[in-house]
C-alpha positions in Angstrom: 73.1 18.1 -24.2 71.9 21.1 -26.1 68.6 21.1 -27.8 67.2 22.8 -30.9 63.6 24.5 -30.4 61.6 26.8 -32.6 60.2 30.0 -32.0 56.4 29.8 -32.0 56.1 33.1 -33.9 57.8 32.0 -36.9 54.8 30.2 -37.9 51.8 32.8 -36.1 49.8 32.4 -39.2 49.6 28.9 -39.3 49.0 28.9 -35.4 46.6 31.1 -35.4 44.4 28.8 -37.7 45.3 25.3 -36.7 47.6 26.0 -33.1 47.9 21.9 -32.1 48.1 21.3 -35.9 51.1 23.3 -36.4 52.5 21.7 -33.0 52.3 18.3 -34.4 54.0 19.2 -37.4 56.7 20.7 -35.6 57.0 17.7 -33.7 57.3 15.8 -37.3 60.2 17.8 -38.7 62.4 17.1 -35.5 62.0 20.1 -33.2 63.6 19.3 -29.6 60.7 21.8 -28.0 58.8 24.8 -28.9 59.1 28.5 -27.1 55.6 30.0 -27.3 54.3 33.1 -28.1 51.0 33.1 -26.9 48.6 29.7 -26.8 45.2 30.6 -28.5 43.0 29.8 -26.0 44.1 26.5 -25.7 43.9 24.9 -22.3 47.3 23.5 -21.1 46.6 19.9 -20.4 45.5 19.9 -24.0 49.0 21.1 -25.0 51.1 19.1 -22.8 48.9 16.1 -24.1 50.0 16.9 -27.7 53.7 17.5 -26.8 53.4 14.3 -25.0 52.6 12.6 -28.2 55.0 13.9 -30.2 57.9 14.5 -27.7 58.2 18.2 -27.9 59.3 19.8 -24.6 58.6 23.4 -24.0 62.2 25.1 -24.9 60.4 28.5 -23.1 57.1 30.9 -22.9 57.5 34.7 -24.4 55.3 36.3 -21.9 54.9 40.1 -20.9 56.5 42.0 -18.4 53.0 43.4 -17.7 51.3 39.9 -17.9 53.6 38.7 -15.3 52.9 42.1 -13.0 49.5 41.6 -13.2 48.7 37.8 -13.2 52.1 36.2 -12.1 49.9 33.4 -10.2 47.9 32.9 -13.5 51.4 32.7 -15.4 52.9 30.3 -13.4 49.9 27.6 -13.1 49.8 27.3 -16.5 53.8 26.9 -17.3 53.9 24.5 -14.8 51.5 23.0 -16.2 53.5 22.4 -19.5 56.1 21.6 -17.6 57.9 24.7 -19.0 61.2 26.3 -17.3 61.7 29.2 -18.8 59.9 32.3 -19.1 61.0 35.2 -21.0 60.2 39.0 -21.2 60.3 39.4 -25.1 60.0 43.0 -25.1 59.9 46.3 -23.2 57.5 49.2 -24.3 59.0 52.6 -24.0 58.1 53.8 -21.1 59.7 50.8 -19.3 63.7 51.6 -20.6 63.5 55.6 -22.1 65.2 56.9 -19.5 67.5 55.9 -16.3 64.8 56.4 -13.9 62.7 54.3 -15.8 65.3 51.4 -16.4 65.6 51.0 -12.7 62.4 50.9 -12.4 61.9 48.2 -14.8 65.2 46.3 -12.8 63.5 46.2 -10.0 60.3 44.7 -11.4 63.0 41.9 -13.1 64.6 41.3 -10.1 61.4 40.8 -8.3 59.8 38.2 -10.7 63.2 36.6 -11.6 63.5 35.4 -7.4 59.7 34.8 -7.0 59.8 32.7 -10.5 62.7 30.8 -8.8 60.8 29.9 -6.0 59.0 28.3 -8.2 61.3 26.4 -10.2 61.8 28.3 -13.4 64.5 30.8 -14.6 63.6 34.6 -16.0 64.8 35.4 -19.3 64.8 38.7 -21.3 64.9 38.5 -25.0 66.5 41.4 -27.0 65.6 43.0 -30.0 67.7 46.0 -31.4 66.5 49.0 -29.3 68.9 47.6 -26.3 72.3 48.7 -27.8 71.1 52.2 -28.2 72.9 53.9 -24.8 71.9 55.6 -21.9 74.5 57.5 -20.1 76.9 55.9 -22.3 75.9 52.2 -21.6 73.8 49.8 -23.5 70.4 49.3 -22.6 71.0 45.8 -21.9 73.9 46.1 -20.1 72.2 48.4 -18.0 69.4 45.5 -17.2 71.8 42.8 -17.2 74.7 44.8 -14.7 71.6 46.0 -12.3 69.8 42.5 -11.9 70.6 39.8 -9.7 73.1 36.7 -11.9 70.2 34.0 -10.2 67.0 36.1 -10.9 67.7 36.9 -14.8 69.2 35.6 -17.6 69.9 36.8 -21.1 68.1 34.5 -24.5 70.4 36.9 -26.7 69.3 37.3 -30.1 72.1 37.0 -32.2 70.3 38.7 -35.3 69.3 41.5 -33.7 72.6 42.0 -32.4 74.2 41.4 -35.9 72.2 43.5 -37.0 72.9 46.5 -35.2 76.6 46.6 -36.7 77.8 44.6 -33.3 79.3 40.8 -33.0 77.3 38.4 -30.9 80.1 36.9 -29.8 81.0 39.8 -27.3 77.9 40.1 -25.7 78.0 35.8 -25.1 81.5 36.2 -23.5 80.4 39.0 -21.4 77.0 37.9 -19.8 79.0 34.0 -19.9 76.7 31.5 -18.0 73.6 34.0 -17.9 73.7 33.6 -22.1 72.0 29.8 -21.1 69.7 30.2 -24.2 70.3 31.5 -27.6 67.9 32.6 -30.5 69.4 31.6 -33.7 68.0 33.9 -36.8 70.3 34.1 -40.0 70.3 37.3 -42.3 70.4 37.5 -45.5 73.0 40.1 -46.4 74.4 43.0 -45.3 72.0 45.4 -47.3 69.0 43.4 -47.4 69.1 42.5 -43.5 65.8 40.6 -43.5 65.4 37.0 -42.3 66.0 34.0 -44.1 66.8 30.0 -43.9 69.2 29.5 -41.1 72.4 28.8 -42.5 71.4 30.0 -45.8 72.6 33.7 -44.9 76.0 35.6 -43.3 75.9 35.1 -39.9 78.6 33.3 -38.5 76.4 30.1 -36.6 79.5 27.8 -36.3 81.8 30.5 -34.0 77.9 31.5 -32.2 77.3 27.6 -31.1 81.0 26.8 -30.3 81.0 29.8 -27.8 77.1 28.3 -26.6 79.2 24.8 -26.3 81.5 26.2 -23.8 79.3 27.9 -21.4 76.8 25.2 -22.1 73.9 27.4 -23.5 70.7 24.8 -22.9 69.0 25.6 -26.0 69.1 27.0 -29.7 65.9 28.0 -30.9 65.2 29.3 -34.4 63.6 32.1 -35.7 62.6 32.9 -39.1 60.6 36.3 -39.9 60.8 35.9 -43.8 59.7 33.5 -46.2 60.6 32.3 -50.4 59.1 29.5 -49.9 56.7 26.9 -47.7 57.5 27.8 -44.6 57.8 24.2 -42.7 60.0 23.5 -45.9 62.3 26.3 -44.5 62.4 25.9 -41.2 63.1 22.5 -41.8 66.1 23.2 -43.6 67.0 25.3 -40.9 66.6 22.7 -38.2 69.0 20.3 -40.4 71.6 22.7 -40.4 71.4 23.5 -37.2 71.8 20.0 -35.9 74.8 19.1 -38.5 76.7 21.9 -37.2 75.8 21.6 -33.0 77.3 17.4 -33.8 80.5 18.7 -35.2 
């Protein structure tokens, strides 16, 4: 059954103050799990202990391709610790995908982490933004990383805004990577000139066509994201999550 999880970074303000606070409350307004975006310091068992509590399961980690170079030991001690299996690569820096040479470079670093993460139990991801559909040698960025790595060593947590938003449907980049789309970040925008974030379901993109084609590859999770506030934002995102939910029964 799919499950609806929030991006951690939606709220970074109110984590960086009060991190397990702003867990709890999450936990409150219905959240299946949380994907994080960094922990504050905060010792794992002290997390898991909270999502315990409030029966929040860890929907995924955004963690650096160079943190999982450098410390990939560190990295996974402490996901497995949360119980968490999912870890995604939430951005590359130039110099990992501004050229060919440097794409395959970067592929080969994937495909390395993606097999040793599996050893371990837990699936590579790579998160988009909207850099990726710019094209080298006439192909996507992302198609380049997703058509050079191996199906079982990475998978694709497509951002649907960011691919709305560079004038492209999110429904053709689902049916293309299929089964490797397993999770799905679900931001909604608020027009087509003023393309910042806003309440999911409150803005143009088109969630009910996004979740049926999740449905039939069974995508595992749906997990919000919200950059831009009116209003309180727990209010929000809490709108969101009930919106979300309504449409993933029908």
């Amino acid at each position: 059954m799919s499950k609806i999880g929030l991006q951690l970074y939606s709220v970074k303000e109110l984590t960086e103050k009060d991190f397990l606070g702003t867990l709890k409350k999450i936990g409150q307004l219905g959240f299946d799990g949380v994907e994080f975006a960094g922990y504050y310091n905060t010792a794992a068992r002290e997390i898991k202990k909270l999502m315990d509590d409030y029966n929040i399961q860890a929907a995924g980690s955004h963690i650096s391709i160079e943190a999982l170079i450098d410390n990939f030991n560190q990295v996974v001690d402490f996901e497995k610790e949360l119980e968490n299996p999912y870890v995604v690569v939430p951005y590359l820096a130039e110099e990992y995908r501004n050229s060919l040479d440097a794409l395959k470079k970067t592929v080969d670093h994937l495909n390395e982490i993606g097999a040793k993460l599996k050893e371990n139990g837990m699936q590579l991801y790579y998160h988009n933004h909207g850099f990726e559909f710019e094209k080298i040698e006439g192909q996507y960025i992302l198609d380049h990383i997703v058509s050079a790595t191996e199906a079982e060593n990475l998978h694709v947590e497509l951002d649907t805004y960011w691919v709305a938003s560079m004038n492209l449907d999110p429904l053709d980049f689902i049916k293309k990577y299929g089964k490797r789309c397993s999770l799905l970040h679900i931001k909604d925008m608020k027009g087509k000139e003023d393309r910042s974030s806003t309440i999911v379901g409150k803005g143009i993109m088109d969630f009910a066509s996004i979740t049926k084609a999740g449905k039939d590859l069974g995508t595992k999770w749906y997990t919000i994201e919200q950059e831009h506030f009116d209003g309180d934002q727990l209010d929000e995102l809490g709108q969101g999550y009930l919106y979300l939910k309504d449409l993933l029964a029908k």
